[in-house]
N, C-alpha and C positions, 0 to 999 in steps of 0.2 A: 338898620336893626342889627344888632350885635347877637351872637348866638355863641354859647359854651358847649364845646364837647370836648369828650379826652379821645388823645390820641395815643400809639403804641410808637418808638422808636424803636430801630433796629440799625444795627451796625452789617454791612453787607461787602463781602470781600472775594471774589472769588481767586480761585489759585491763580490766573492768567493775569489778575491785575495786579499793576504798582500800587496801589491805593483803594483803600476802600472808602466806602461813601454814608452815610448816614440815611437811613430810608423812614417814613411815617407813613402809617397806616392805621385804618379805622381797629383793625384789630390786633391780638397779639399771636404775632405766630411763633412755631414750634422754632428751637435753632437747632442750625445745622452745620454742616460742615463749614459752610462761606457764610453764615448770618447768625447772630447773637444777637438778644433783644439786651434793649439798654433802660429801657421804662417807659412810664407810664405820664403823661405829662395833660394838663387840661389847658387847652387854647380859647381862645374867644374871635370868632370872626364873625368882619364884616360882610352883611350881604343886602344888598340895594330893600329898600325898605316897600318899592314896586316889582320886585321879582316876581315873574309870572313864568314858571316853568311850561305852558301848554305851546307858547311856539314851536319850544326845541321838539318837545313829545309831538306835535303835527308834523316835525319837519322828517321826523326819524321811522314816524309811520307810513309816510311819502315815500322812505328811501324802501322799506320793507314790501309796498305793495308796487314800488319798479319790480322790484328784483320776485316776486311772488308772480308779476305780470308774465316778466322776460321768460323764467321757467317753464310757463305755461305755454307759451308760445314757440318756446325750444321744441318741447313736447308734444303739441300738436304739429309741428313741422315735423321731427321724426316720423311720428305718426302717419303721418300724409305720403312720406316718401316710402316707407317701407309698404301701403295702399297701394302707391302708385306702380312698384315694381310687383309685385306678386298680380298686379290688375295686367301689367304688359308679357305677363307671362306665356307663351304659346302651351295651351294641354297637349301632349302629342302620345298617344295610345300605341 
């Protein structure tokens, strides 16, 4: 399946380089010191005619409830430890 959108180029240079590069993106940004838009241009791409975007989006939700896991479990170990020393404390009057 073939799909048309326009894209924005932009000419991008900063002062540390020999050479600047050509950049495209979905929008048009503001120019600045090192980047100058150059226009506006409309592309046509291919994209597999069975694209099923829900593996990536399970694979990425996967990665979001490791790391929501790992947190939790940072934090219940602080938790426990900072329990454990205030619990070995001697009261002494």
């Amino acid at each position: 399946m073939k799909i048309k959108t326009k894209v924005h180029i932009h000419f991008t240079q900063y002062a540390t380089d020999d050479k600047g590069k050509y950049e495209v993106f979905s929008i048009k940004l503001d120019d600045s010191a090192y980047r100058s838009y150059v226009g506006e241009q409309e592309i046509e791409i291919e994209v597999p005619d069975d694209f099923d975007p829900r593996a990536q989006q399970l694979a990425v939700l996967q990665a979001m409830k490791q790391k929501v896991m790992a947190d939790y479990q940072k934090s219940v170990t602080d938790i426990n430890r900072q329990i454990s020393m205030l619990t070995a404390l001697e009261l002494t009057v």
